[in-house]
C-alpha positions as CSV (number, residue, x, y, z in Angstrom):
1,X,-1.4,6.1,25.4
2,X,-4.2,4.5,26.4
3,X,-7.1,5.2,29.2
4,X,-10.3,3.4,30.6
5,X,-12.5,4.2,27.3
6,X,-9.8,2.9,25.2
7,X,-7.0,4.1,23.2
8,X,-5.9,7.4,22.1
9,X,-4.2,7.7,19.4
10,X,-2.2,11.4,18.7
11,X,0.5,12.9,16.3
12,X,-0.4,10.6,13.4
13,X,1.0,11.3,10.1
14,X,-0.9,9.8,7.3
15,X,0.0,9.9,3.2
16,X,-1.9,8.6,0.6
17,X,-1.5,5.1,-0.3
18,X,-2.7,2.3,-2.3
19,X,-3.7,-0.5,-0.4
20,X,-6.7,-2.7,-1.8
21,X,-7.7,-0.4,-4.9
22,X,-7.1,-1.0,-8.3
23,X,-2.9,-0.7,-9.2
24,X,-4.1,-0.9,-13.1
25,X,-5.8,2.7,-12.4
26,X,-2.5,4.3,-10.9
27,X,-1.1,6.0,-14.1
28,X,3.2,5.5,-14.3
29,X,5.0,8.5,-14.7
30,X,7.5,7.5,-18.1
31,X,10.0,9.9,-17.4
32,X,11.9,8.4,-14.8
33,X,15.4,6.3,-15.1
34,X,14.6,2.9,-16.2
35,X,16.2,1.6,-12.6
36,X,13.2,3.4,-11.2
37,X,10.5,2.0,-13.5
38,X,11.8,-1.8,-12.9
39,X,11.7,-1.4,-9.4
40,X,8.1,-0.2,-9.7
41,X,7.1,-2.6,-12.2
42,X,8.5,-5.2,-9.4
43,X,6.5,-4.2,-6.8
44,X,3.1,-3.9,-9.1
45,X,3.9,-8.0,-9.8
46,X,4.3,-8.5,-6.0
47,X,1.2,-6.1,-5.1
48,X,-0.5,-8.4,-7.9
49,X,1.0,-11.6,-6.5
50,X,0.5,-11.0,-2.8
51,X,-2.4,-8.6,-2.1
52,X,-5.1,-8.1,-5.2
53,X,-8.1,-9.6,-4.5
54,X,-7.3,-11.0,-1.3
55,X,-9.2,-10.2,1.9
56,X,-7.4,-7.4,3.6
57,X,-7.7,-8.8,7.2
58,X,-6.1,-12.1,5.9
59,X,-3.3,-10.0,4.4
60,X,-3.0,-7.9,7.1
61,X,-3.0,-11.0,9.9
62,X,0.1,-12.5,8.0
């Protein structure tokens, strides 16, 4: 993995996310089952809760 001028990194996969943007801007797509929705709706309060205008190196270190 790594060498004498630091690490090389290969075969990364990488999907869009949202990490430290705004969740309010991410539209929610209404037609799913309402067990889907809730469990969204969940993890926008614990995005909100936990990460939203926090420093991301902070929330990353944790």
């Amino acid at each position: 993995m790594g060498d004498e001028n630091g690490i090389n990194i290969t075969d990364v996969k990488s999907e869009p996310m949202l990490l430290f943007g705004d969740i309010d801007q991410v539209p929610m797509n209404y037609n799913i089952s309402t067990k889907e929705r809730n469990m969204i709706l969940r993890q926008k309060a614990n995005y909100i809760s936990q990460i939203k205008e926090k420093n991301p190196l902070l929330v990353l270190d944790t």
